[in-house]
N, C-alpha and C positions, 0 to 999 in steps of 0.2 A: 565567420567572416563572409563566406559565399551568404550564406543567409541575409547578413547583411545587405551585401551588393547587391541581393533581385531585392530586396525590397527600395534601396534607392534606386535602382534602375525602372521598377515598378514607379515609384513617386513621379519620377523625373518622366516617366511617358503619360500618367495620368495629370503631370501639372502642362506639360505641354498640349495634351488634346484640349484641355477645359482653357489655355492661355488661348489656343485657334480658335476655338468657338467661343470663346468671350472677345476676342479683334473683330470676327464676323460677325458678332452681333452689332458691337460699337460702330462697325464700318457702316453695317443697314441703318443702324439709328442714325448717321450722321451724314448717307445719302437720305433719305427721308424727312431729315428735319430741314438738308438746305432744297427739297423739292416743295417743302410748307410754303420757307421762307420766299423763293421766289411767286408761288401763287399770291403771298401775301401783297409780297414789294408788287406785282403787276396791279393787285387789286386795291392800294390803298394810296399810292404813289404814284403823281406822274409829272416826270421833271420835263417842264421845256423850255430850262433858260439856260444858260451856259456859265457854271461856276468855275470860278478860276483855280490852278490847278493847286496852289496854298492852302485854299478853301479843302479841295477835296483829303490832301494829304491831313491835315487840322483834322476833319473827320476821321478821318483813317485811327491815326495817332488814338480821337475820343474812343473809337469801337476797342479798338484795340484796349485800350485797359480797361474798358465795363467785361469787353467779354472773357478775355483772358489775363487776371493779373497774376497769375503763375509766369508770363514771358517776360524774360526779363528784356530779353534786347531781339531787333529786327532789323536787318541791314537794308535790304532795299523788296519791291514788289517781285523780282525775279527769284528772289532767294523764298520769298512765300508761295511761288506758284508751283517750284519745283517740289515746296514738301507738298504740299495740295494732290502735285503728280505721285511721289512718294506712296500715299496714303493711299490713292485710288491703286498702284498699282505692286504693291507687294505685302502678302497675305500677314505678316507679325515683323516685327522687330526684338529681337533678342540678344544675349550677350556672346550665345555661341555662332553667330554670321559673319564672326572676321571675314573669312573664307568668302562670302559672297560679297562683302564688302571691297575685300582686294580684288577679285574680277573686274565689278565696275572700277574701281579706279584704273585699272589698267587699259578696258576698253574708252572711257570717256573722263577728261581730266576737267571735266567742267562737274559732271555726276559726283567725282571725286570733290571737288569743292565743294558741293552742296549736301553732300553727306559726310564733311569735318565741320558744317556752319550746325548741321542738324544735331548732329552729336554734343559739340557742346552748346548749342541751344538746350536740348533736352535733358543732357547727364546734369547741367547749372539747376534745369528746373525741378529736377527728378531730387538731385540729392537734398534740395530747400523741402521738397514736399514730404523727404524719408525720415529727414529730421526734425518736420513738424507734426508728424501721426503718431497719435497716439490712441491705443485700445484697451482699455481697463489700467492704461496706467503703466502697463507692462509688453511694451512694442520690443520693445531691445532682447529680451530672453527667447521670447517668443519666435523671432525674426532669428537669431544664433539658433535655436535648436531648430526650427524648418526653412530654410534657406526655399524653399521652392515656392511659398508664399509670398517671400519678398519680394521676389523674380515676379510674381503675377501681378501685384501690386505694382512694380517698377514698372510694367508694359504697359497696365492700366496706363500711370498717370501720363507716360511719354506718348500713347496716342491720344488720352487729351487736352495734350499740350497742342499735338500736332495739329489737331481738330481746331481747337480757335485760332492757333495762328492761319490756317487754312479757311479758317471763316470769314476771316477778319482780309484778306485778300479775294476773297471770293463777292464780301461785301462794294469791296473798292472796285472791283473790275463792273460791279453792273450799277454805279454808278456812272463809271464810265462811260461803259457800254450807251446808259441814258442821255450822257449830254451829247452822246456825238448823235443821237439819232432824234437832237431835238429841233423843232420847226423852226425857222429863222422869223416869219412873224410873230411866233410867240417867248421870242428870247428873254425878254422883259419880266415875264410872267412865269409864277411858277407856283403850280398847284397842288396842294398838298390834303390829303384828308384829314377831317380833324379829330384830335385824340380827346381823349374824354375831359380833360382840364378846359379846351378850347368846346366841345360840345357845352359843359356845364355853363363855360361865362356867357356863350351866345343864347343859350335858353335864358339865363338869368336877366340878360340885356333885353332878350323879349318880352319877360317877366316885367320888368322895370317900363318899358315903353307903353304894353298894355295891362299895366294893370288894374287900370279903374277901369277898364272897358271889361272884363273878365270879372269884375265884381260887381259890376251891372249884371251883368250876363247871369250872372248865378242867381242873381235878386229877380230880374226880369222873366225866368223861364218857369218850366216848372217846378215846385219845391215839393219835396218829399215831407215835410212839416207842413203840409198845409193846415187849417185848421178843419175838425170835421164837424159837417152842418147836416143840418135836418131841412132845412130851408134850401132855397137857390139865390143865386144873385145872376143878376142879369145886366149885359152891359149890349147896349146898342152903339153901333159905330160904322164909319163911312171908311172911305179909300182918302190916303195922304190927306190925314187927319191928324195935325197934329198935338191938339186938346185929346184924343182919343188914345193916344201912344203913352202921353202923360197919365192919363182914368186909367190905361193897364198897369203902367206902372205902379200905382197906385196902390191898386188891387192885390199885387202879385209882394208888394213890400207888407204887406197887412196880414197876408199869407189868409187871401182870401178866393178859392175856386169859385170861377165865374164861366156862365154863360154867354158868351160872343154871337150878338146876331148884329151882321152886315147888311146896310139896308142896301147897298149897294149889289151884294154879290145874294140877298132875298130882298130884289123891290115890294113886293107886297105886303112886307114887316114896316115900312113906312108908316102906310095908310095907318095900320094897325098902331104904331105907335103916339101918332099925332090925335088918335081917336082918346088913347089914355092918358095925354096929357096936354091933349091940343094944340100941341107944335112938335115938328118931325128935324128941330134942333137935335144935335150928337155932340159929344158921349149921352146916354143919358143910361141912369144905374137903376135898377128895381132890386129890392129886396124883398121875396116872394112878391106879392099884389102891390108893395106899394112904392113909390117912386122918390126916388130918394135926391136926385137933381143931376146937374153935370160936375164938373169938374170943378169948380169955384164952390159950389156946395158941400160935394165931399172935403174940401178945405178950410170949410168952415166948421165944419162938423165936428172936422176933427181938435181941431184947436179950440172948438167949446167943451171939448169932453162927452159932445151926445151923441158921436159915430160908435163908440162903445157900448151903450145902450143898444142899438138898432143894429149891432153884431151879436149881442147875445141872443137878440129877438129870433135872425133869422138863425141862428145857431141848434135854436129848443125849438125853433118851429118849423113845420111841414111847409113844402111849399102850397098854395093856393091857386083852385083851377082857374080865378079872376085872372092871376096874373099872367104876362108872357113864356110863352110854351116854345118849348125848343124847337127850331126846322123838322121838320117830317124829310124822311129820304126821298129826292128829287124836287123839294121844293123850289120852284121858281128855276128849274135847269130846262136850258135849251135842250139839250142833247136828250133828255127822256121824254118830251114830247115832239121830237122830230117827224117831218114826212115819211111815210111808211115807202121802201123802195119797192114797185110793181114788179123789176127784175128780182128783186131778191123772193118775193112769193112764190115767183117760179119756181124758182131754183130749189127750193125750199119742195116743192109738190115734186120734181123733177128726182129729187136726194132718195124720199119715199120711193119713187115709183120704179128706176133704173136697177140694176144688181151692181151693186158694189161690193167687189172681192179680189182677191191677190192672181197676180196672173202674170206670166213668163214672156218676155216682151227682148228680145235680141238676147239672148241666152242671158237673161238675169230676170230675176223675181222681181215685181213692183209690188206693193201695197196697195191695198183700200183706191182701186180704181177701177176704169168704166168705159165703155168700149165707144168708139163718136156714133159709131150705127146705132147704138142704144140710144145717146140722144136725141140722133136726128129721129128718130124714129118716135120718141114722148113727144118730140115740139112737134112733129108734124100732126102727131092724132090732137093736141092738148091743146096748139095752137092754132087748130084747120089751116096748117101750112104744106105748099106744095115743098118737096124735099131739098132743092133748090132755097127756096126761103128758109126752111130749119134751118139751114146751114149755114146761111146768113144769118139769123138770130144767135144762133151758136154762139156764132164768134163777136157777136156782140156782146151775149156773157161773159166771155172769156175777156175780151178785152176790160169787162168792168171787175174782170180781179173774183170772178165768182168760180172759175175754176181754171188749168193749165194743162198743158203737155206735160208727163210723166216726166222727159225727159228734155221740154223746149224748143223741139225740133220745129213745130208749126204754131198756131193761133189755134187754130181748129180744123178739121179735115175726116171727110168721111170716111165711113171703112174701118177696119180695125186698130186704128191709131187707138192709144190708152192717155185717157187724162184721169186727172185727180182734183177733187173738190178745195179748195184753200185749205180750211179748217181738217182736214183728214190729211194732211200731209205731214209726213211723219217732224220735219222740223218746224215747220209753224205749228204745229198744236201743242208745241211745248210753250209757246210765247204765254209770257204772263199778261197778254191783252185779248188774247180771245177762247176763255173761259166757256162760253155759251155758243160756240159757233159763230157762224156769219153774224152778222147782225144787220136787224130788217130797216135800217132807216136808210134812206135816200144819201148817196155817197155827197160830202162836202170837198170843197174844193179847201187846198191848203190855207188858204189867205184866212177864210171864215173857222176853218179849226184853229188854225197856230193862234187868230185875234183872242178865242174865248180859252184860250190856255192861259196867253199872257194876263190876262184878267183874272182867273183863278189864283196863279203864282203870284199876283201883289196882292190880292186877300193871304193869301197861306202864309206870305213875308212877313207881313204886317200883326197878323194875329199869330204865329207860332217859330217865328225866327228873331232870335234877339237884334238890337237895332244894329250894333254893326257888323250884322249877316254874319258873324261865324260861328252860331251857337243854335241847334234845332232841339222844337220839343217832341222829342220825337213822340215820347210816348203819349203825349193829347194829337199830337197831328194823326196817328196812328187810326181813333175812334171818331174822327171829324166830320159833319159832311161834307167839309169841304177837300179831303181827300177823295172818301169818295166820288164825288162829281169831276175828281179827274180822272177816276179810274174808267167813268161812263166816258169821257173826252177820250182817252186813251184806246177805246176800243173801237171811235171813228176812224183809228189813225189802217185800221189793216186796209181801205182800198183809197185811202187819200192818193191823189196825183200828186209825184215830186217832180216830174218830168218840165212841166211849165209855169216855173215857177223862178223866181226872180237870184240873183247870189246872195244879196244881203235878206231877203225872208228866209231862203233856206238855212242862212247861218244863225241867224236871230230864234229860228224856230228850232234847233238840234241844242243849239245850248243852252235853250229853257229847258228842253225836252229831257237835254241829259241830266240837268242835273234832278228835276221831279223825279227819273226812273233813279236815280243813284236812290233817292230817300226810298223809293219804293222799295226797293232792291232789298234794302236794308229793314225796311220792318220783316220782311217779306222770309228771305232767310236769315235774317242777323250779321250783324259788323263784324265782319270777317276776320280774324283772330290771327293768321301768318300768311305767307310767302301763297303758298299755294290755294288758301282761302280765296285772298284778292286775286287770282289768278281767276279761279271757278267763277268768282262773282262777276268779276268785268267780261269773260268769256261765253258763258254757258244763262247768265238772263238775261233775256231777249222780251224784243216787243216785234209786233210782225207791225210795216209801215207802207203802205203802198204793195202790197202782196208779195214783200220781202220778211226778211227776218233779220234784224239787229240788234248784236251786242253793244254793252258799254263799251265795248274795244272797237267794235266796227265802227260807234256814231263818233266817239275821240277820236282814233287812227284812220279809217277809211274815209270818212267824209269831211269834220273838218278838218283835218292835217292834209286832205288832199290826197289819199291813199298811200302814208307816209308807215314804215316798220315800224311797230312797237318796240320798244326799249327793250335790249337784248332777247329780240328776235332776229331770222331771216329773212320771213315772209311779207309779204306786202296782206291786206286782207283783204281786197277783191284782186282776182283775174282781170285780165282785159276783156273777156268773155262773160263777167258775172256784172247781173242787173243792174247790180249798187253800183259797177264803178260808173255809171254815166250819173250818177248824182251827186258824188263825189266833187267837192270843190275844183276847180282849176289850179291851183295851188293852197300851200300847207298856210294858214292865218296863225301867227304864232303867237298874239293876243290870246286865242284861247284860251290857254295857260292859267291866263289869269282869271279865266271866268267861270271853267270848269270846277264842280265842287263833289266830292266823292264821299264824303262823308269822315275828312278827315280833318284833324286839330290843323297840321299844317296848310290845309288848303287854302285857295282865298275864298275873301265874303263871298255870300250868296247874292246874288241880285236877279232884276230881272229886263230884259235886254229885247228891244224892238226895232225893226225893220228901218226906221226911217233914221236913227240915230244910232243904231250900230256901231258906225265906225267911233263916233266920241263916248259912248259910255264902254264897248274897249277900252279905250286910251284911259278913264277916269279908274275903270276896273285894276288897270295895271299901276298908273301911279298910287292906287290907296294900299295895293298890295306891296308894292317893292317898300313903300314911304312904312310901312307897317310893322318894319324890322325884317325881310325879305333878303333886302339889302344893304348892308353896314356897311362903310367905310371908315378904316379905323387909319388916319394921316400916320398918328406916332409911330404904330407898329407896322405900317406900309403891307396893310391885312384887308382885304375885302372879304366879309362874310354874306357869301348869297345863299338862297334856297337853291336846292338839289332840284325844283323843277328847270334853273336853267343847265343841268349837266345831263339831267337824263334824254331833254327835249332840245339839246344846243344845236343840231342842225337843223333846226326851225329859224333859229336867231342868226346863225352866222356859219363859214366854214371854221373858224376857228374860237381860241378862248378870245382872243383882242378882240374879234366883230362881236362876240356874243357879248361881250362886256359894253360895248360900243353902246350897243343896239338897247340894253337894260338903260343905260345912261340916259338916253331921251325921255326917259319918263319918270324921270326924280329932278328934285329942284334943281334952279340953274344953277347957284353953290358948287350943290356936288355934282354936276355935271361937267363943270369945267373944272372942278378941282380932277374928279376922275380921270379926265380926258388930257392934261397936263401932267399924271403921276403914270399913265401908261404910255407916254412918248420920249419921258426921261428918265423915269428910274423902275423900278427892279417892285411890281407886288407878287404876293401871296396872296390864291383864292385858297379859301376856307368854304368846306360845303355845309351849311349849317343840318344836324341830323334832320332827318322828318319825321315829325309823329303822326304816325297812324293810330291812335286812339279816336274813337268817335266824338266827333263833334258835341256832343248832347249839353 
């Protein structure tokens, strides 16, 4: 008998420690799972309309039986909050706690209440859950010969029980909590992210809206089936050509690789080709040497059956030195035969002649710099200048962006002040535009760079972007010389002047700019694959611009946004102190948005955008974007489905979701504009964020 009793007194202490540390584990799992839930409900849900309180009880009622249908009944929110308190604050519930169960009733007869409602809450749900387990069949024997299992079992289920009734009020309170801390102009409104049935139908509705422009796109670009030739074909062609856009098309349906020479963007391929066939009419097509016609030609060709013919020919055949020869690299570019800059030979004999090395400048180390006494001292022997005049020349380099203060404190000044060369500075020589150092051509003024940009980007549009701009090749634009020739354009841009310069060129010229560097970007390291890829990319490639350094984050946020935060950042990205912010817009152009192209599926088309018309190829930019499936409005379901560029970018467009919604409305038909503007002053929508895809464009 004693032997007996230590070993039930053994059970009974060994099923108690393992009942303690199985409560404390459930307690952690079930602080932890409601610290999820709330990360989740902040980041996926944001209510700001005021549901009535039917509404929210209805809800309640729903949670309640998805999450817990073991409860059988629940009196009111007080009587959940108190087990809620319960649970947070005493360590097991067991059968042998009479004893502390009569204390609280005697000290609090409210506690007392709340733990006769808990009890039979739990004993109702405990004993449905004892009499529905079953373990090989044989729970009942099992349970009579070890009484101390059943006891752990019973505690299991009665905390959780506690658990989701404690959920299920924990749910309801921060609904609450939501409506009361919601805006009063946005009461109307109530914004919800969308789950994946609502993701799947707005991608399908996009699907559905473009889908023959997506199967152009595919036909129109490059094909991985091309046919392979021995031969060339050659296709000549102008600017806003549009017999020439059809002869690509043409070509590209035939699954035919062609040669594109622009006599526009190589004038000396004219001459040349009026010599071969007597007139400098476009399209005009060669197969190897021989000339096969324009566009009315090859359609007759083909509908006689002898375009098949004249594909096998050039198929088995080599090309022939008669015929038109691909551009040579720098053919017909301004930018490779430029005035040679006198300053920059200097500079250039000056680099040679000086010591350039690391040196201790107000108790910190600088890099790859050079003392001003050293220069004055080469201009003065180099340029038989009295030192007085070096000094003056000096700073006339400096001024033209050939070299700087270590640190900005002056222009230039004699003595032991330290400056550094552009190109040797540890952040501009990472720039993907100045490869070769300085470069010796005579510095241009913005107006005469940005013109012969825009002129490249409508050849590059035209030849290697499908027609409605949201589709690149990348991989023929990659081998081009028409990339190349921007990358020569590109490396004018390190001492360009931004300072005097107009608002709408500088805006006309950053949002060419940005999106040529996005494409670059991306041959350059590749389409960034996650979160922190896109992060590196728009952060860390730079192009140096007027003897600065910008990222895609600086030319988007810092200049045109107006020096506006990045989306879930703090910082602004220039100082009040740092160069770029005087280049920086007057305020943030929220148009953008819609013109910027990053090299994503959800982005809008690509186009290309000039100084004098600015303001309306915005406006055109934005309506063909939102009319695009951007923005849905869906009447029945009182649902607007817009792009996540207006939530991440909303304080561009408005203080709130009504202005931002407002302000989207002006650039879609009148229809839905006044249908819009009528459903948000009387009744009650849901915005839906339709997802983004970041897959590459190609």
């Amino acid at each position: 008998m004693e032997d007996k009793e230590t070993d039930n007194s053994i059970n009974d202490t060994t099923l108690n420690s393992i009942t303690k540390e199985g409560e404390g584990e459930i307690l952690d799992c079930i602080k932890d799972t409601e610290e999820e839930e709330d990360l989740e409900y902040s980041s996926e849900t944001v209510e700001v309309d005021h549901q009535p309180t039917e509404k929210l009880e209805t809800e309640a009622h729903h949670i309640q039986e998805e999450s817990s249908k073991d409860v059988s009944h629940v009196t009111s929110a007080e009587d959940g909050e108190k087990i809620g308190d319960d649970l947070n604050n005493h360590e097991g519930i067991s059968k042998s706690s009479s004893s502390e169960k009569t204390e609280d009733d005697q000290t609090d007869p409210k506690d007392n209440t709340c733990s006769k409602k808990e009890e039979g809450l739990v004993d109702n749900t405990c004993s449905k859950k004892e009499e529905g387990l079953v373990v090989d069949g044989t729970l009942e024997p099992i349970m009579e010969g070890n009484p101390g299992k059943a006891s752990v079992l019973t505690k299991f289920v009665k905390l959780k029980s506690l658990y989701a009734v404690s959920n299920v009020f924990h749910r309801l309170s921060r609904k609450t909590d939501a409506q009361n801390d919601s805006d009063e102009n946005n009461k109307n409104i109530k914004e919800v992210k969308t789950d994946e049935r609502e993701s799947q139908e707005t991608t399908q509705e996009k699907d559905q809206d473009e889908g023959k422009n997506k199967k152009e796109a595919s036909v129109s670009l490059e094909s991985p089936k091309s046919i392979a030739m021995k031969g060339r074909v050659v296709l000549y062609t102008r600017l806003w050509c549009q017999d020439c856009k059809e002869a690509r098309l043409f070509l590209r349906k035939r699954r035919l690789r062609y040669l594109e020479i622009n006599v526009d963007v190589y004038p000396g391929r004219k001459l040349e080709l009026e010599k071969m066939t007597g007139s400098s009419d476009v399209p005009r097509v060669f197969f190897n040497q021989f000339p096969i016609g324009g566009l009315n030609e090859l359609k007759d060709l083909d509908e006689s059956g002898k375009l098949q013919e004249k594909i096998e020919y050039v198929t088995s055949q080599g090309p022939s030195p008669k015929g038109p020869l691909p551009p040579f690299s720098g053919e017909d570019d301004e930018s490779s035969r430029g005035i040679v800059d006198e300053l920059a030979v200097i500079v250039r004999k000056m680099k040679e002649s000086i010591v350039v090395k690391d040196r201790f400048y107000k108790f910190r180390r600088v890099t790859n710099c050079f003392l001003g006494s050293e220069a004055v001292d080469f201009l003065s022997e180099d340029q038989l200048l009295e030192r007085e005049e070096a000094i003056e020349f000096a700073r006339k380099l400096a001024k033209e962006l050939f070299f700087r203060h270590v640190l900005e404190e002056n222009t230039f000044e004699d003595g032991n002040h330290l400056y550094r060369f552009l190109d040797q500075d540890p952040v501009i020589s990472q720039c993907q535009n100045i490869p070769r150092g300085i470069i010796q051509s005579k510095r241009q003024p913005l107006v005469e760079v940005s013109h012969r940009l825009r002129f490249l980007l409508y050849a590059i549009l035209e030849a290697y972007i499908s027609e409605d701009g949201r589709h690149v090749a990348y991989r023929t634009i990659h081998g081009s010389e028409e990339f190349a020739r921007f990358l020569r354009i590109a490396e004018e841009l390190q001492r360009v002047d931004l300072n005097r310069t107009a608002k709408e060129e500088r805006l006309a010229f950053f949002i060419n700019l940005y999106n040529l560097m996005a494409i670059h970007a991306i041959l350059v390291w590749g389409h960034p694959e996650g979160a922190l890829d896109r992060r590196k990319l728009f952060n860390e490639f730079k192009y140096v611009i007027g003897g600065c350094a910008y990222s895609l984050s600086d030319i988007y946020n810092g200049i045109l946004r107006g020096n506006q935060r990045p989306p879930y950042t703090l910082i602004k990205p220039f100082g009040i102190y740092d160069r770029r912010f005087k280049v920086s817009l007057p305020y943030a152009e929220p148009l953008i948005h819609f013109a910027l192209v990053s090299g994503n599926r959800s982005a809008p088309a690509l186009r290309c955008y000039s100084p004098k018309n600015i303001d309306v190829e915005l406006v055109e930019a934005a309506h063909d974007f939102l009319q695009s499936g951007a923005f849905v409005l869906h009447v029945d379901s009182m649902t607007i489905s817009v792009t996540k560029i207006l939530k991440w970018y909303s304080v561009d467009f408005g203080k709130n979701a009504v202005e931002v919604l407002k302000h989207a409305a002006n650039y879609l038909e009148v229809e839905k504009t006044r249908t819009l503007l009528e459903l948000l002053n009387k009744s009650q929508l849901k915005v839906v964020y339709q997802p983004y895809d970041w897959r590459l464009n190609s």
